[in-house]
C-alpha positions, -999 to +999 in steps of 0.1 A: -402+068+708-431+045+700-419+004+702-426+001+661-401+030+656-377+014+679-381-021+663-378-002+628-347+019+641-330-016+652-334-030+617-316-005+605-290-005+629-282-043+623-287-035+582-259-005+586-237-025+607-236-060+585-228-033+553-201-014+569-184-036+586-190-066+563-202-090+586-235-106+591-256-097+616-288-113+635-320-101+653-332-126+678-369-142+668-391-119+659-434-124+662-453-124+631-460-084+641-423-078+640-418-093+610-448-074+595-427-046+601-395-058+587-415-065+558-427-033+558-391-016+559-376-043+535-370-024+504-348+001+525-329-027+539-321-044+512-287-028+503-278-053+534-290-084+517-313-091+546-325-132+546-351-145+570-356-179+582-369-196+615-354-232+617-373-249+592-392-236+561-424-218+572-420-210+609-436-185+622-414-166+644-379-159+626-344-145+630-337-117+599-297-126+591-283-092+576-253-100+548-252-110+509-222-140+514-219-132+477-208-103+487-189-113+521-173-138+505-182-163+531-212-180+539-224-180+586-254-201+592-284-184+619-273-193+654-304-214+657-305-248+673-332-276+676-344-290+707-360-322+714-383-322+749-393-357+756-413-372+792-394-398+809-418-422+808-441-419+777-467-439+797-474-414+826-468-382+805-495-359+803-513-350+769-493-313+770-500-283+742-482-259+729-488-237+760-477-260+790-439-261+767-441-224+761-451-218+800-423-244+811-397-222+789-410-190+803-408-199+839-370-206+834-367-172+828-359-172+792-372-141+775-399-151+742-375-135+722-348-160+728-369-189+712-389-197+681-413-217+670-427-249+693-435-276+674-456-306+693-460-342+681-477-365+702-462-362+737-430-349+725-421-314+718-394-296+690-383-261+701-360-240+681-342-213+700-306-193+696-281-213+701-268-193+730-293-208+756-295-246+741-270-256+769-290-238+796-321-254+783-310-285+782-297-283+821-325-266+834-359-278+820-367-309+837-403-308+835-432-297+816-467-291+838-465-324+859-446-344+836-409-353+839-385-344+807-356-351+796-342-321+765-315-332+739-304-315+706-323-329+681-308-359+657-319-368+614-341-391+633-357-364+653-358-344+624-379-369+604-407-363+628-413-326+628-449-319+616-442-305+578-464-277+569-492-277+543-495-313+544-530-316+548-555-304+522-589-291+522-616-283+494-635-250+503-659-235+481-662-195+479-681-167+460-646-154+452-609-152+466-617-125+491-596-132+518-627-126+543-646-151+529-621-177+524-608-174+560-646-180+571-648-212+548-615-227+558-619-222+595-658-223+597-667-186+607-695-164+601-682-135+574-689-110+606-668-135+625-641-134+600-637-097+598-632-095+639-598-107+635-588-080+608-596-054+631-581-074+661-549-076+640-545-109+634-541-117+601-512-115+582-501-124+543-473-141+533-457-125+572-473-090+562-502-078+586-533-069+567-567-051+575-581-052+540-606-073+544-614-075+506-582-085+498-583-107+467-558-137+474-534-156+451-526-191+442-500-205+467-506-170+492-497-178+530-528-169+554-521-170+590-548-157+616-534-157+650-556-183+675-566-207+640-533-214+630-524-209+588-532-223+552-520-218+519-540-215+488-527-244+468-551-242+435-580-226+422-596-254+410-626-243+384-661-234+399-691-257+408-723-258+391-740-232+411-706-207+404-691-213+434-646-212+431-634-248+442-601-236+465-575-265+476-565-253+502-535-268+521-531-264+561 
């Protein structure tokens, strides 16, 4: 059986469980593929009152929770905790990415599934994993490419400084809402260059995977394109004198 049939096939394991047995039910974090897919199978899972949610609103990679509470009669949060990796001495840390924190987690042994998204901020880093390996996280990860760490749960403080999305905004100026040529304006691509990624598979609509290249997007639509990062189309804000659409476009 293919891996998309199997993923598929698990959804509706978890959906089948959660209704028959009236209790919620979790999948670990799923890539923005996976979710594609969920998205994809959603209407016939929706009998199980399937939620998703990653940690924080907007992430990426997310856990699909399986369970109406109105219908359980009780409410069970996602087994999702937050982690705050921070260097020992701030002075002597290295300027790490989002790929030395990944690489740190992965050499511990802990599968990609187990975590979500990683959030960094300066020379500190916010992880959100299942709650099932915090303590083993926490124990084990002492250091991040050269650079001593200490890991903690995170506090309200910590919380307070965990990059928001679509805080930053951007005027772009298109022929139309095509999503080809709006990716190319907001990232500075070539059209040509723009329509690689649709055929590489790495664009995806509000968490659905699209190859329509002349898809027409819509005020507040989430754009993600795997290697850029993501944007939303805040407003479509009138046209300029040569006819061009003003888009604010938030990142």
């Amino acid at each position: 059986m293919e891996e998309t049939e199997l993923i598929k096939k698990r959804f509706a394991e978890l959906a089948d469980r959660s209704y028959t047995k009236g209790q919620f039910t979790f999948t670990q974090f799923l890539s923005m593929a996976d979710l594609s897919l969920f998205y994809e199978e959603k209407r016939s899972l929706d009998y199980a009152g399937p939620f998703v949610f990653g940690g924080y609103d907007g992430a990426e990679r997310a856990i699909v929770r399986f369970g109406d509470p109105d219908k359980l009669g009780y409410e069970e949060n996602f087994p999702i905790d937050t982690l705050a990796i921070v260097p020992l001495a701030d002075k002597f840390a290295d300027d790490l990415t989002h790929r030395d924190f990944l690489g740190a987690l992965m050499s511990l042994g802990i599968e990609r599934s187990l975590l979500g998204d990683i959030l960094v901020t300066g020379k500190k880093a916010y992880i959100f994993c299942l709650s099932r390996i915090s303590d083993f996280i926490i124990e084990n990860l002492i250091s991040v490419k050269h650079t001593s760490v200490s890991v903690r749960r995170a506090e309200a403080e910590d919380i307070k400084e965990i990059p928001k999305s679509f805080e930053k905004e951007k005027l772009v100026q298109a022929a139309s809402e095509r999503i080809d040529a709006v990716i190319a304006k907001v990232y500075n691509l070539s059209r040509s260059a723009a329509i690689e990624y649709f055929a590489q598979k790495k664009v995806f609509v509000n968490g659905r995977l699209t190859e329509n290249t002349s898809l027409s997007l819509k005020q507040d639509d989430i754009v993600t394109v795997r290697g850029f990062g993501r944007f939303k189309l805040a407003e479509i804000a009138g046209t300029s004198r040569k006819g061009k659409l003003n888009l604010l476009i938030r990142l």
